[in-house]
C-alpha positions in Angstrom: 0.0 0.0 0.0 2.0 3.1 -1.3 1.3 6.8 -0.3 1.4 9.1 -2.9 0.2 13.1 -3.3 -1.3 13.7 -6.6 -2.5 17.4 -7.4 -6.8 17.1 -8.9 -6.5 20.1 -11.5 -9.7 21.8 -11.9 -10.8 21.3 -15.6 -12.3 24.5 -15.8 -10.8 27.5 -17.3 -12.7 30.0 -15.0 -12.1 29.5 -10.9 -14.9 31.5 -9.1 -14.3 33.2 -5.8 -16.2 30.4 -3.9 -14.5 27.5 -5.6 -11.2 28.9 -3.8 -13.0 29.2 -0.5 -14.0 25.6 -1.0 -10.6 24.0 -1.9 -8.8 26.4 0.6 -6.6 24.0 2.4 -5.5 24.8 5.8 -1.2 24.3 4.3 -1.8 28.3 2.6 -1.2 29.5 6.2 2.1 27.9 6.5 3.2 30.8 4.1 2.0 33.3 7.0 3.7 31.9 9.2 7.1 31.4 7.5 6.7 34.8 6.8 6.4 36.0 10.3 9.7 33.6 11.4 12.0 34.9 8.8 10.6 38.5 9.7 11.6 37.9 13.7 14.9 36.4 12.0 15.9 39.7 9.9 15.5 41.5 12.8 17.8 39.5 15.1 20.4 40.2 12.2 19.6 43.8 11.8 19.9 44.3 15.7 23.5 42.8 15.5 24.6 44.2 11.8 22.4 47.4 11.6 22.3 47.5 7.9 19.4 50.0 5.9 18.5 47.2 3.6 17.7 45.0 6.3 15.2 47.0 7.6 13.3 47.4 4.4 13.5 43.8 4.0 11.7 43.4 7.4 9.8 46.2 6.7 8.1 44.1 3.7 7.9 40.9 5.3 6.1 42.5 7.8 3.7 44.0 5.6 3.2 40.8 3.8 2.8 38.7 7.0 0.0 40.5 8.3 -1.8 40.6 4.9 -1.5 37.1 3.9 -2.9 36.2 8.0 -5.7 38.2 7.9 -6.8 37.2 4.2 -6.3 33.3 5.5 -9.0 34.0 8.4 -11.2 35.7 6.3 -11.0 32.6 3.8 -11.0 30.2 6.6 -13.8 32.0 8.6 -15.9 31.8 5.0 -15.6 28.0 4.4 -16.4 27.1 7.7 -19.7 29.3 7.3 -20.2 28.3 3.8 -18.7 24.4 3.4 -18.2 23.4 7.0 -18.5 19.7 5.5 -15.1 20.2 3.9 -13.9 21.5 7.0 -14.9 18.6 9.2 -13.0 16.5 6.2 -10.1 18.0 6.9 -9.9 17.8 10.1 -10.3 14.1 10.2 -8.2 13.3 7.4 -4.8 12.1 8.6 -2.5 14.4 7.5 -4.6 17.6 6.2 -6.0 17.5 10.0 -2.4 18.2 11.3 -1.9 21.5 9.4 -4.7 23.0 11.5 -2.2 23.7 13.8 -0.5 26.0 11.2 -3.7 28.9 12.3 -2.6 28.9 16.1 0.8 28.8 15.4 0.7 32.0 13.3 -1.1 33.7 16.3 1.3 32.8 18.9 4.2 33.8 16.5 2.3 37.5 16.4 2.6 37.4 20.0 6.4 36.7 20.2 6.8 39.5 17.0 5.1 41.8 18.8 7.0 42.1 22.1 9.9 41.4 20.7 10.0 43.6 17.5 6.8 45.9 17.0 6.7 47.4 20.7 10.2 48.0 21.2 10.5 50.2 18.0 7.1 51.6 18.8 5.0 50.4 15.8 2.4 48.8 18.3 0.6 51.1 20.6 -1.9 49.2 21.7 1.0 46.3 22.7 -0.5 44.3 25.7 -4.5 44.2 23.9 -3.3 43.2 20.7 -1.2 40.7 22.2 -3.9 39.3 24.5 -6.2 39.1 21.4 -3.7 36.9 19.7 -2.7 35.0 22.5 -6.5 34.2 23.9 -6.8 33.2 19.9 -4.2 30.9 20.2 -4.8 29.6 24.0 -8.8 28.6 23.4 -9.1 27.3 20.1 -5.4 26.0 19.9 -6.6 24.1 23.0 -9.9 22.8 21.4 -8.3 21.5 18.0 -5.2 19.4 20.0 -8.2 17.9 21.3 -10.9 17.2 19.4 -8.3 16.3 16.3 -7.0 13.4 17.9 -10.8 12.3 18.8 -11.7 12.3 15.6 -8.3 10.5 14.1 -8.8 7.9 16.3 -12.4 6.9 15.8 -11.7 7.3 11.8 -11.1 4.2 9.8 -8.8 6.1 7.4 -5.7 6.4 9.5 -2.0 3.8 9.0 0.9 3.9 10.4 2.3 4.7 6.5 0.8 8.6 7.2 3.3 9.4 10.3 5.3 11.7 8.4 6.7 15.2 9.8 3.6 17.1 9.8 2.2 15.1 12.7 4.8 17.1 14.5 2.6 20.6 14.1 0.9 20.2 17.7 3.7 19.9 19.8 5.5 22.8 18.0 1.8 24.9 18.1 2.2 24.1 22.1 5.7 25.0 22.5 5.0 28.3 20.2 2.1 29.6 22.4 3.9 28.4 25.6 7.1 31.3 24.4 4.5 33.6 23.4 2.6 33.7 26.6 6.1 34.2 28.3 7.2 37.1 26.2 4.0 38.9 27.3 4.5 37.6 31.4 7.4 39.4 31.0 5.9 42.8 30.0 2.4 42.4 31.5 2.1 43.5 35.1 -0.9 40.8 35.7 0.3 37.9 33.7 1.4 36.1 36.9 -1.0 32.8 35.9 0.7 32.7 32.4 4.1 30.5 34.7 1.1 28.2 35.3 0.1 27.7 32.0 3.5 27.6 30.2 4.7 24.6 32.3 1.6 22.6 31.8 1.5 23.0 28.0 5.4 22.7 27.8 5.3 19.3 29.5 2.4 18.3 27.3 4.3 19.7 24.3 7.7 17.4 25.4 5.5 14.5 26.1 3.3 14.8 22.5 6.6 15.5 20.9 8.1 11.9 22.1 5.0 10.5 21.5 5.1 11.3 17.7 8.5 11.0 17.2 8.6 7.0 18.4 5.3 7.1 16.0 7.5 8.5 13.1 11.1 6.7 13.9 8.4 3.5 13.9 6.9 4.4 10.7 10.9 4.9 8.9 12.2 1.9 10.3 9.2 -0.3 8.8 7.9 1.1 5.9 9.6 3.0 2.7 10.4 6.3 2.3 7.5 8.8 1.8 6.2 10.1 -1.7 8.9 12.6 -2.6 5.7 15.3 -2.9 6.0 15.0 1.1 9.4 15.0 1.6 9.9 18.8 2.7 7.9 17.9 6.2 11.2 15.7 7.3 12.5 19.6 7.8 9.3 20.2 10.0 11.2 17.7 12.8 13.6 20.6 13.7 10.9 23.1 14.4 9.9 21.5 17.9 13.9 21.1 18.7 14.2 24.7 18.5 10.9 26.3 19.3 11.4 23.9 22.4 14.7 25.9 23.4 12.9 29.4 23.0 9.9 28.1 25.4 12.9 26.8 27.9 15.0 30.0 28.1 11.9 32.4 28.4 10.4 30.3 31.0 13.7 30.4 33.0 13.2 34.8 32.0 10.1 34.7 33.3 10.8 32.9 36.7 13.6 34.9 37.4 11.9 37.4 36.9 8.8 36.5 38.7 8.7 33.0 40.7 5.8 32.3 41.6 6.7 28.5 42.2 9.5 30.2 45.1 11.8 27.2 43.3 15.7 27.6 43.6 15.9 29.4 40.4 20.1 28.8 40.1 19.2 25.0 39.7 16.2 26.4 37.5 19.0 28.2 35.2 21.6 25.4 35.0 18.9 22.7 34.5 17.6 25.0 31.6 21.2 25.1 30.5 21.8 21.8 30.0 18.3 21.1 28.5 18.8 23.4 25.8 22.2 22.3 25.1 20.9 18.9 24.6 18.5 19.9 22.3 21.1 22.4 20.4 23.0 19.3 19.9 20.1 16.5 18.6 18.6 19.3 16.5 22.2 20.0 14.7 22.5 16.3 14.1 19.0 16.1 12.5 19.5 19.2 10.3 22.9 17.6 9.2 20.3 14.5 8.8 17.8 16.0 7.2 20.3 17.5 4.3 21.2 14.2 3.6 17.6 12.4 3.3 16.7 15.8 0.8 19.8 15.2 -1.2 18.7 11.6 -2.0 15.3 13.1 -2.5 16.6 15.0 -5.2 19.0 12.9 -6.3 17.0 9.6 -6.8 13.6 11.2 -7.2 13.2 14.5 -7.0 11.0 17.0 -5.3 8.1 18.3 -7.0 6.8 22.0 -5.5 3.6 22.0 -3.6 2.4 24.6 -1.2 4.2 22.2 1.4 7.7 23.7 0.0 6.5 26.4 3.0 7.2 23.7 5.5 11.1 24.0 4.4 11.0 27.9 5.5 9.4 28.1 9.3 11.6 25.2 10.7 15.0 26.8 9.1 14.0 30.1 10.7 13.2 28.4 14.2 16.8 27.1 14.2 18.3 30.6 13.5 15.8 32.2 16.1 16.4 29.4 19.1 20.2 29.7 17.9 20.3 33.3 19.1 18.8 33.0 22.6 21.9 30.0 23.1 24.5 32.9 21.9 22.8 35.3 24.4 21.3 33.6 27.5 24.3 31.0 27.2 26.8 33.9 26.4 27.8 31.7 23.4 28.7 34.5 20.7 30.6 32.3 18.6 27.6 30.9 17.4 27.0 34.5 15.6 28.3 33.6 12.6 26.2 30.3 12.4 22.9 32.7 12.9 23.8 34.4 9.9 24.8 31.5 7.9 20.9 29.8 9.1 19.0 33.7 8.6 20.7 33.4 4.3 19.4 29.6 4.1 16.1 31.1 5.8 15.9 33.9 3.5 16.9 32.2 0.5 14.7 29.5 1.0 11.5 32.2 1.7 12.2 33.8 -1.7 12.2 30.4 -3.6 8.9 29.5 -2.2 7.6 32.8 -2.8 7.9 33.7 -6.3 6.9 29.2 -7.0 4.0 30.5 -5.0 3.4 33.3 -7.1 3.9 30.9 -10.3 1.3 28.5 -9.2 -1.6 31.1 -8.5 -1.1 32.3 -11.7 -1.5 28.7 -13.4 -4.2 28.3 -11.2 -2.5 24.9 -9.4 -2.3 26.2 -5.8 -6.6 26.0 -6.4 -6.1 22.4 -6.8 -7.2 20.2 -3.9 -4.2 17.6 -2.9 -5.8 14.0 -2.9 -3.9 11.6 -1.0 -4.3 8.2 -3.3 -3.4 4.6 -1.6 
């Protein structure tokens, strides 16, 4: 039984409004969010290198970030009103029901962007509302979908163990993501005193779902042959939770120092976050060394065809240049500078790719195209 993507190109000449509402597929947001991560990325760089162009460049991803996540809920918001069959569809389909977590993600990532860009270069007023908005967004029904996703997987008759592939690892990074965002704000929000409370519940269910899918996945390798190459970009989604996981760590330990509320010993807290992160650091530079080798006999033996889930390559590269820089600062590790730099080019490089093949594919009217997973 062989899993393969094929693309079911409308016949028609003409694609009306509501057929791209219907055939909206929850992957378009992964472009969002990618956007928002290399943005938070540029300005890492342009806080070390202070360079014009840089700021332009953020400037427009910026712009584009907030554009393309408030047309997505629009769209979204639409097809759930107007084709909520198609919705439910998804979200019991074994792989399309893991990009879901793509939405919440992109409003936990608006929380980190905006404490740690927009309001210290005063291009949010309204800081500490806007963020709660976001964050409340991504707390409620980011909490509802880790749920009721796995209900609904697990009573459907559609799911095998041949469909564990990298996107399955979208919750645990949606988890870690909101558990960093909700510390970023603790930090700046007088009354954000329960938000301690909340981050170390969902980081322990983010570390435990996060082993959970990974023994699911290694299983799933070990047994079975490699995914259809259409699928191959979601092996780079399995660094995403390594580094996000690192960023929801060393804010934590931020926020306790700052604030602890458990009265813990917060020098054991530090060096126990310490060691954590560099065992991560570690496992997530051997899997990126890994996962250059697995795309190289991709593209080697059978190449890579583009799909909207070329955006999964962008967000995880930009993770690992954004969880690299709070090891060079809260470990005092400045050598890995040069590194950032090296990871914020691949990041950039790899966003402008997928961009403009974005671009190509609306105009030939293929990113309409449902994907239909075939057995």
């Amino acid at each position: 039984m062989k899993l393969i993507l094929n693309l079911n190109i409308m016949k028609e000449e003409k694609i009306w409004f509501w057929d791209i509402v219907k055939t909206m597929e929850p992957r378009w947001v992964m472009s969002s969010m990618a956007t928002w991560a290399v943005w938070i990325l540029t300005m890492i760089i342009w806080g070390k290198f202070d360079l014009i162009y840089l700021k332009y460049f953020a400037g427009l991803l910026s712009f584009l970030a907030i554009i393309l996540f408030i047309l997505f809920m629009i769209m979204f918001t639409l097809r759930i009103v107007k084709f909520p069959k198609a919705v439910v569809n998804d979200m019991s389909h074994p792989i399309a029901a893991n990009f879901f977590a793509w939405i919440f993600i992109s409003a936990a990532v608006i929380v980190s962007a905006i404490w740690n860009v927009l309001e210290p270069l005063g291009w949010c007023a309204n800081a500490v509302m806007v963020s709660k908005i976001f964050y409340i967004i991504a707390l409620v029904l980011g909490t509802i979908i880790p749920v009721l996703v796995p209900f609904m997987l697990t009573i459907s008759e559609k799911v095998d163990s041949k469909h564990a592939i990298g996107i399955w690892f979208l919750p645990p990074v949606w988890i870690f993501v909101l558990v960093f965002a909700g510390n970023f704000m603790a930090m700046h929000w007088i009354w954000a005193n329960i938000i301690p409370y909340i981050s170390l519940f969902y980081m322990w269910m983010a570390f435990m779902l996060y082993f959970l899918v990974s023994s699911m996945i290694y299983s799933r390798l070990k047994f079975h042959s490699l995914p259809a190459p259409e699928v191959a970009p979601s092996f780079v989604i399995w660094l995403a939770p390594i580094w996000v996981s690192i960023v929801a760590l060393n804010t934590f330990d931020s926020v306790l120092q700052k604030n602890n509320v458990f009265n813990w010993d917060l020098g054991f807290v530090h060096s126990f976050v310490q060691i954590i992160s560099w065992m991560l650091a570690w496992y997530g530079a051997w899997w990126f060394v890994l996962t250059i080798l697995i795309l190289s006999y991709y593209l080697i033996k059978k190449s890579i065809p583009y799909t909207l889930g070329w955006w999964a390559l962008v967000f995880p590269v930009a993770a690992f240049g954004i969880g690299l820089k709070f090891l060079a600062i809260d470990l005092s590790c400045t050598w890995l500078c040069p590194l950032i730099v090296f990871i914020w080019w691949l990041a950039t490089t790899l966003w402008i790719v997928v961009f403009f093949k974005t671009i190509k594919w609306i105009i030939t009217k293929k990113a309409f195209a449902r994907p239909k997973v075939v057995k």
